[in-house]
C-alpha positions as CSV (number, residue, x, y, z in Angstrom):
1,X,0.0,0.0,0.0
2,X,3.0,2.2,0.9
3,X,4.7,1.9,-2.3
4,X,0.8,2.9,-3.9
5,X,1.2,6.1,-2.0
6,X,4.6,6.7,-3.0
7,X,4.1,6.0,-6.9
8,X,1.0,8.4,-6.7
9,X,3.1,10.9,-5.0
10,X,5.8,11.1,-7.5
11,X,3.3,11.1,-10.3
12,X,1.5,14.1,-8.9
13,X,4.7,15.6,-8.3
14,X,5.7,15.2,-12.0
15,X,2.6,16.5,-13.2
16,X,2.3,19.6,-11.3
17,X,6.1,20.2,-12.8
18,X,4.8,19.7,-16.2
19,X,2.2,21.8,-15.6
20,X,4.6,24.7,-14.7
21,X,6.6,23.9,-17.1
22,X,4.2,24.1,-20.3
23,X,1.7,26.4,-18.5
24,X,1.7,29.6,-20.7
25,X,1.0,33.1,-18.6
26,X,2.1,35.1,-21.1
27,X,-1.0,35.1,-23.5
28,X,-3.3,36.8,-21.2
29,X,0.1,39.5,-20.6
30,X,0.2,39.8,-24.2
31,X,-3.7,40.6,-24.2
32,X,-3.3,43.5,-21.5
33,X,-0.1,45.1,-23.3
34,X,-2.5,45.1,-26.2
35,X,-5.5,46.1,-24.3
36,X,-7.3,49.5,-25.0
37,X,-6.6,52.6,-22.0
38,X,-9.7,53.7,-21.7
39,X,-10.1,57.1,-18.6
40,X,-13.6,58.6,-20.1
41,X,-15.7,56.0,-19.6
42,X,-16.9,55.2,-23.1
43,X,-17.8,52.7,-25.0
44,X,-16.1,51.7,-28.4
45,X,-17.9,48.9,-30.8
46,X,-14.4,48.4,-32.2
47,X,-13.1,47.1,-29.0
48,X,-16.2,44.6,-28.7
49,X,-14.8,41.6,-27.5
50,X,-11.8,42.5,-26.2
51,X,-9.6,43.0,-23.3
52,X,-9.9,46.8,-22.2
53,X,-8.5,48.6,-19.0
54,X,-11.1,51.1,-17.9
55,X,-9.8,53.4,-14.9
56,X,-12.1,56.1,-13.0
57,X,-14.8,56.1,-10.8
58,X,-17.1,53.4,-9.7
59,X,-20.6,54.4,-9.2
60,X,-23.8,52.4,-7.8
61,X,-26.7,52.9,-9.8
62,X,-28.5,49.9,-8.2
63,X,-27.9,48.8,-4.4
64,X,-28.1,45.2,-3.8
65,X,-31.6,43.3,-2.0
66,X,-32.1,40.0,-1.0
67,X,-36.1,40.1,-2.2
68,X,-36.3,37.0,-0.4
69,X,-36.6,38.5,2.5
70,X,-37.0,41.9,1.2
71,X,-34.5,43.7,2.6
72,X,-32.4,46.4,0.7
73,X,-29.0,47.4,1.4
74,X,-26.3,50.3,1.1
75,X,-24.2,48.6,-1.3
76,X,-24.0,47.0,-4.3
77,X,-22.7,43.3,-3.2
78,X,-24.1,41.7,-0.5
79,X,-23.4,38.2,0.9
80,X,-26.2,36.1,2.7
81,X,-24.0,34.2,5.2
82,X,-26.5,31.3,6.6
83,X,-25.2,29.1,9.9
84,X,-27.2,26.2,11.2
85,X,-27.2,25.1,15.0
86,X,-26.2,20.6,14.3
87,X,-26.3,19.0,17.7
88,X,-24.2,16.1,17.9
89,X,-24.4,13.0,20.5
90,X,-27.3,12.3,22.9
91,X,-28.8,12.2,26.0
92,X,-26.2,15.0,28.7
93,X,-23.6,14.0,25.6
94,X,-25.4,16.5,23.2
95,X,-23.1,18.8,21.5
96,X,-24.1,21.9,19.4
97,X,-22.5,24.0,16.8
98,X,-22.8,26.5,14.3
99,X,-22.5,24.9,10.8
100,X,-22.3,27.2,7.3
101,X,-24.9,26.1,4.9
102,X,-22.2,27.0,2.4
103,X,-21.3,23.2,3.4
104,X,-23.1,20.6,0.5
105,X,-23.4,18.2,3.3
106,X,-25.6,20.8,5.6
107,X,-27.3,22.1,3.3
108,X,-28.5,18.2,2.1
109,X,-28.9,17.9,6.0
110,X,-31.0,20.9,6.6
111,X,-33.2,22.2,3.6
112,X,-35.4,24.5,5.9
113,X,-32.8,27.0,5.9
114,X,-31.9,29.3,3.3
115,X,-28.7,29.1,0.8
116,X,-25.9,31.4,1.2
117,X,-26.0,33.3,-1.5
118,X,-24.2,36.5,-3.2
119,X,-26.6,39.6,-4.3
120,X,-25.4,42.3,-6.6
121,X,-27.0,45.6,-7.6
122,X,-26.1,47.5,-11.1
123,X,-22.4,49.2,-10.8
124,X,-20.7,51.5,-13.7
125,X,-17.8,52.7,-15.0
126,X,-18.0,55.2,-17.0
127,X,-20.4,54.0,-19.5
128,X,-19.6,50.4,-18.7
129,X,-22.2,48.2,-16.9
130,X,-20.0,45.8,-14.1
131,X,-20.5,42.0,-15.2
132,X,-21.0,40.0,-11.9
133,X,-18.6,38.0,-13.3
134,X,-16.5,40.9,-12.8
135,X,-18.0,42.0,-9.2
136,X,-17.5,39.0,-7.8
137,X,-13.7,39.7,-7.5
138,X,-14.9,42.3,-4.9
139,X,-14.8,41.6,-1.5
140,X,-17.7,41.3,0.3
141,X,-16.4,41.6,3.9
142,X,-17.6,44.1,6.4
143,X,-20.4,43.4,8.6
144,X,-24.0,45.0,8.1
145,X,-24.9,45.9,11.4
146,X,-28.5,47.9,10.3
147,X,-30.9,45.1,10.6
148,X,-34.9,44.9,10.2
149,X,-36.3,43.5,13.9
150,X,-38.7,40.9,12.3
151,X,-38.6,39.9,8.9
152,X,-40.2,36.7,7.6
153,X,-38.9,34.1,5.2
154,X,-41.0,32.1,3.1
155,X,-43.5,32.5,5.8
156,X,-41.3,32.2,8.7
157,X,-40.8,34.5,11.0
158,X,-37.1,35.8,11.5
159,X,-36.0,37.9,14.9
160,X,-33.3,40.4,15.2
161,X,-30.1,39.0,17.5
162,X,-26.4,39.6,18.2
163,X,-23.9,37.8,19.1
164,X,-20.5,39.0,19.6
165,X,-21.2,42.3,17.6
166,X,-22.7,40.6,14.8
167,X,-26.1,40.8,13.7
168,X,-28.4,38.1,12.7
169,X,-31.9,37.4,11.7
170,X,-33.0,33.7,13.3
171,X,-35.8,31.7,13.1
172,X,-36.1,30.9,16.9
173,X,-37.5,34.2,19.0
174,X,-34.3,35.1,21.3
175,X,-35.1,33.3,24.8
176,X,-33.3,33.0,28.3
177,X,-34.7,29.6,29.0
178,X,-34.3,28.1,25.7
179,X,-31.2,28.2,23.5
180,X,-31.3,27.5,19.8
181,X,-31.8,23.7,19.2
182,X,-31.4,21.5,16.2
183,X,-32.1,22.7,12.5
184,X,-32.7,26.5,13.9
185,X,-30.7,28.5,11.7
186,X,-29.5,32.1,11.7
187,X,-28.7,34.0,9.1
188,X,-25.9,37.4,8.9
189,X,-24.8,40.0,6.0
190,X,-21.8,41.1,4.5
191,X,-21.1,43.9,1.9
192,X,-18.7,45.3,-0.2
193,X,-16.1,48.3,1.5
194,X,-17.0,49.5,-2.6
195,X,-17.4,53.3,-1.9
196,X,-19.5,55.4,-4.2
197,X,-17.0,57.5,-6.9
198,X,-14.0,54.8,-5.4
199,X,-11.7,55.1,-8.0
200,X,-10.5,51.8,-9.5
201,X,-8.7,50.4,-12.3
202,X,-10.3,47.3,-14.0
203,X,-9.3,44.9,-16.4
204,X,-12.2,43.0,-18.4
205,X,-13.5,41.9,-21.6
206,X,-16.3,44.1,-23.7
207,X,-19.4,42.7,-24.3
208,X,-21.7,45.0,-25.6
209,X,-22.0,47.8,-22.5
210,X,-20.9,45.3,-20.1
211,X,-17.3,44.6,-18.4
212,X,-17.1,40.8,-18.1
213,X,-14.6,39.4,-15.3
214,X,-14.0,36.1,-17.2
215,X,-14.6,34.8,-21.0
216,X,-12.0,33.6,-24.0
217,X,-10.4,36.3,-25.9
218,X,-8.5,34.8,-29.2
219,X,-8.5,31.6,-28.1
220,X,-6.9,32.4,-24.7
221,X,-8.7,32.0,-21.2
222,X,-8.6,35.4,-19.5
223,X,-9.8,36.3,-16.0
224,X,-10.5,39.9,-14.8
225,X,-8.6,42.4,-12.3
226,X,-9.7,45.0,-9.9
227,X,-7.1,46.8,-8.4
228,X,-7.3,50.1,-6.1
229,X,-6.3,54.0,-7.6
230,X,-5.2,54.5,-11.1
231,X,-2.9,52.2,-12.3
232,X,-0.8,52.6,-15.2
233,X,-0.7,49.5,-17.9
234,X,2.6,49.2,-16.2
235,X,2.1,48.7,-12.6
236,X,-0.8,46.5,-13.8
237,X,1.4,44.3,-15.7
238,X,4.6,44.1,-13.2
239,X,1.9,43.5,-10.3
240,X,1.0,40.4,-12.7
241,X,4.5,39.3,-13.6
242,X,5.0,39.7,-8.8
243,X,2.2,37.7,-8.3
244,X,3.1,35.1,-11.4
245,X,6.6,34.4,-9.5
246,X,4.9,33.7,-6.5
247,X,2.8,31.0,-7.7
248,X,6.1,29.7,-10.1
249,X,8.2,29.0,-6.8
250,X,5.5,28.2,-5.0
251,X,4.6,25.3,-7.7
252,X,7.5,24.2,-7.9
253,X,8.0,24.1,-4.1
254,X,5.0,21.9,-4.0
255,X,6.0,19.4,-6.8
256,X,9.5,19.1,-5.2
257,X,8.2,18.1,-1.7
258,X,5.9,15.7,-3.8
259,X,7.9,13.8,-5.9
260,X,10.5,14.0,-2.0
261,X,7.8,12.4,0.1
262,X,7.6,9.9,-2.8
263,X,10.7,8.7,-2.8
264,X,10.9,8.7,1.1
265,X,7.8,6.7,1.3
266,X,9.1,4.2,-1.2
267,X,12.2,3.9,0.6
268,X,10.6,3.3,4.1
269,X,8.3,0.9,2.5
């Protein structure tokens, strides 16, 4: 079984070495050296499909809302974080814990309670209309504190809580005698730090008015940037080329101590 181990070892090992080795980074740097510099904003049908770098001043023309529970927000990406209580053992062995629905297996478990899920509202560049394939490279990180007291969702009623600073909207009415029990479930918010007229330089493909975070551009895969300030096609590409070598060592780091613990397994085996 040992030698198993070790064989699968060195095989990954090699592969993730010939992955570096043949992996090419340099057609989606060829595709932003080529890409239009666009600083007003507008739209050109000759760049259609292309990779452009528009730089100036976000603005939210839409907030987010999760209509679910029909709440509206200050921001234009919002993230429904959902936790549900699992007890675990029996009888005075019981254990409880929060669990994220963002887990497949919980959310199998526990269908009651509402996904986690990502709202965005309607944010432009310029002209340009911000993909969510694009937004979604946003962080959505700071805690919404401004809460409704009762909401309801799909009929059930939800009551304001905190815990630790943190807001949340549960389906079991806060009590001193009873905690939350089994398959009760509370849900929290968190947004975007995206400030209205936050300047930012972004790095997308057009599609018609829209400014797509991810697609094929002449037969290469390219992903979209957001970065913070104006940045100059320079800084964008040597901030690509930095974070490039990172991931290089760090590969081949990895299929070093691979093919290594391979060979040591073998040899104890």
């Amino acid at each position: 079984m040992n030698k198993w181990v070790s064989v699968v070892l060195c095989i990954c090992g090699l592969g993730l070495g010939g992955m570096m080795l043949t992996g090419d980074s340099d057609g989606g740097r060829v595709l932003i050296e080529n890409a239009p510099y666009i600083t007003d904003g507008k739209i050109n049908p000759n760049h259609e499909g292309k990779v452009v770098i528009v730089a100036g001043k976000m603005a939210t023309e839409e907030p987010a809302a999760d209509e679910e529970l029909g709440i509206s927000f200050d921001s234009p990406i919002i993230r429904r974080n959902v936790h549900v209580m699992v007890e675990k053992g029996s009888g005075s062995d019981i254990k409880r814990s929060w669990e994220s629905m963002a887990s497949s297996n919980i959310a199998r478990m526990y269908k009651s309670a509402p996904p986690v899920i990502t709202f965005y509202g309607v944010v432009k560049a310029g002209d340009f209309i911000l993909d969510k394939t694009l937004l979604k490279k946003f962080a959505a990180g700071v805690n919404v504190n401004s809460l409704p007291r009762t909401v309801s969702y799909k009929g059930t009623p939800l009551y304001h809580e905190t815990e630790s600073g943190i807001h949340y909207l549960t389906n079991r009415e806060q009590s001193l005698v009873f905690p939350h029990l089994d398959g009760d479930y509370r849900i929290s918010y968190t947004k975007s730090s995206l400030e209205e007229n936050h300047e930012k330089t972004l790095v997308g493909i057009q599609k018609g008015n829209r400014l797509l975070g991810e697609g094929t551009v002449d037969g290469i895969e390219f992903f979209g940037q957001e970065w913070n300030g104006i940045l100059t096609r320079e800084n964008i590409l040597k901030n690509n080329d930095n974070f490039d070598f990172i991931l290089t060592v760090l590969g081949y780091a990895l299929s070093v101590a691979l093919i290594a613990g391979g060979i040591y397994s073998f040899k104890k085996s």
